[in-house]
N, C-alpha and C positions, 0 to 999 in steps of 0.2 A: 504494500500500500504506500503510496506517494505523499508523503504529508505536506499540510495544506497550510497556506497565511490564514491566519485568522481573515474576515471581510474587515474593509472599511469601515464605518463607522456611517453609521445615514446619518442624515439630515435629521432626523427626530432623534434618534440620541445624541449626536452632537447639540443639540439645542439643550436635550434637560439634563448634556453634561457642565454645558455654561449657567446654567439656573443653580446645579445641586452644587457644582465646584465653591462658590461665593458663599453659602448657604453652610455647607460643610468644613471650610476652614474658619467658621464661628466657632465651630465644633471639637474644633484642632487639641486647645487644651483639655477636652474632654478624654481624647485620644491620646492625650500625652499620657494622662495620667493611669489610663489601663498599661501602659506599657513601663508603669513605673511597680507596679503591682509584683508579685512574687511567682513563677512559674507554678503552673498546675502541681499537684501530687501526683504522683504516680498513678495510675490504675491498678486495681488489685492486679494479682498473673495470670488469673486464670480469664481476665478481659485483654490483656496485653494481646498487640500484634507480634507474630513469628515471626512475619517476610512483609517487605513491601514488593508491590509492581510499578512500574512509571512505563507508562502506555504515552510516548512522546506525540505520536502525529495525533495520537487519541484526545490529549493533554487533559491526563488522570492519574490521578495518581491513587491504588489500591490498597489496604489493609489486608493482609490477613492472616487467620489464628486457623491451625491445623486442616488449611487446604480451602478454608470457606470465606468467603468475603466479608469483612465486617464492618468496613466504610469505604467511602470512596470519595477524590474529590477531585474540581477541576481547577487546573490550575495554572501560571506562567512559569516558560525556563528563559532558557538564554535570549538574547535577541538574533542569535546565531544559528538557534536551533534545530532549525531546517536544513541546515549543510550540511546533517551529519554527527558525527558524535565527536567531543572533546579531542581535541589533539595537541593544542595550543595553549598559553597562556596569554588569554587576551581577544581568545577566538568567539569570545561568547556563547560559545556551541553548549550544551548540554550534554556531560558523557554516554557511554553508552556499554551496559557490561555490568557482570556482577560484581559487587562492593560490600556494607557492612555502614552501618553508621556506628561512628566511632567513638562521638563525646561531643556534649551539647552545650551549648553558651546562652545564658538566661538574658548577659548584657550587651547581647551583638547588636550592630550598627541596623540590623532590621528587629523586629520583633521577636525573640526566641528564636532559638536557629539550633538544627540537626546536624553536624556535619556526616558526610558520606566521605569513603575511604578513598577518595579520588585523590593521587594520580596512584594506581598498584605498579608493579615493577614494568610490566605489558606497557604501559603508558609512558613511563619515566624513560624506558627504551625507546620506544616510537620518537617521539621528542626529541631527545638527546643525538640519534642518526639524522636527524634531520636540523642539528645545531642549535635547538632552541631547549626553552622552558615548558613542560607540562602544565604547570599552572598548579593550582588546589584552590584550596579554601571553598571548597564547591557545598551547598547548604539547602537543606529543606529549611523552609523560616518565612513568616509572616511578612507586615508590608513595611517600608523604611518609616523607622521611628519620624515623628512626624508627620505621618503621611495615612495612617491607620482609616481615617474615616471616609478614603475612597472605599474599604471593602470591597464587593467584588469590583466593582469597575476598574482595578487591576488587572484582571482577566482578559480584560479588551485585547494587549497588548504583548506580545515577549518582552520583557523588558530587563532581565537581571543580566549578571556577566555570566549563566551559565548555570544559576540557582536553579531550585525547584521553589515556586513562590504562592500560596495562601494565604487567604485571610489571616489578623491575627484571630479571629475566632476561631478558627480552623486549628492553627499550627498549636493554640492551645490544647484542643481535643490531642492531635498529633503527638505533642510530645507527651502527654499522658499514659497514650496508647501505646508509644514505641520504647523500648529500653535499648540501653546502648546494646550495642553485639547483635544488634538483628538486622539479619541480610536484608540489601536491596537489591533490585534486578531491574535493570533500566533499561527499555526495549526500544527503536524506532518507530 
């Protein structure tokens, strides 16, 4: 399957994104201040997710506990996304390939944030042959502090250097449900 640009934007939601933009950074401080809040607890383990999926041309990203689905969401990755999977640092691409999230940051420059095991040795080779940097810091994680009460209409757009990006209502659920050491598998 060929993945696809998101569309354009019409005429009527670009309209009552110029109404709600004005409207919602009234809001701003509101949004600061959940993001000044203390990350979720954990979910007991027997709700925890095993595995995630990331269905890239899909743009969803999967939960699931012993083979069965148990959330699901849609989401933004790189602005690169389309080209393929991570090769570069700087590429904006969104990797591609099994991984691990490894340890998570409550005070990242976006809201909560997962890190994935990106670049693994596969990577750091490709890169390296071809003279450059793999890149990292690749992140499941909500929307740039400050910027929270777009919500979804984040989704509009790719927009990270290569993140996986969700509400932060979302990444809260997320990093509840997910504990460190639990595989990802990121597909085209």
């Amino acid at each position: 399957m060929k993945p696809t640009t998101p569309p354009p934007l019409s005429r009527r939601a670009l309209l009552r994104l110029c109404v709600a933009l004005p409207a919602a950074a009234l809001l701003a401080p509101a949004a600061e201040a959940q993001n000044r809040r203390a990350p979720p607890a954990m979910a007991p383990a027997h709700e925890q997710a095993d595995y995630i999926l990331v269905l890239k041309a899909a743009r969803r990203l999967i939960l699931f506990r012993q083979g069965n689905a148990i959330r699901e969401y849609r989401i933004s990755m790189g602005d690169g996304a389309n080209e393929g999977p991570k090769r570069f640092e700087g590429d904006g691409r969104t990797p591609e390939g099994l991984y691990t999230i490894d340890w998570r940051n409550p005070n990242s420059v976006s809201y909560l944030s997962l890190h994935i095991s990106y670049p693994n040795e596969q990577d750091v080779a490709y890169a390296a042959s071809h003279g450059r940097s793999a890149g990292g810091d690749i992140m499941i994680h909500g929307i740039n502090n400050g910027w929270g009460f777009l919500g979804a209409l984040q989704r509009s757009r790719d927009w990270t250097a290569g993140c996986i990006a969700v509400t932060n209502r979302e990444i809260r659920q997320i990093w509840s449900l997910v504990p460190d050491g639990t595989p990802i598998e990121l597909r085209a």
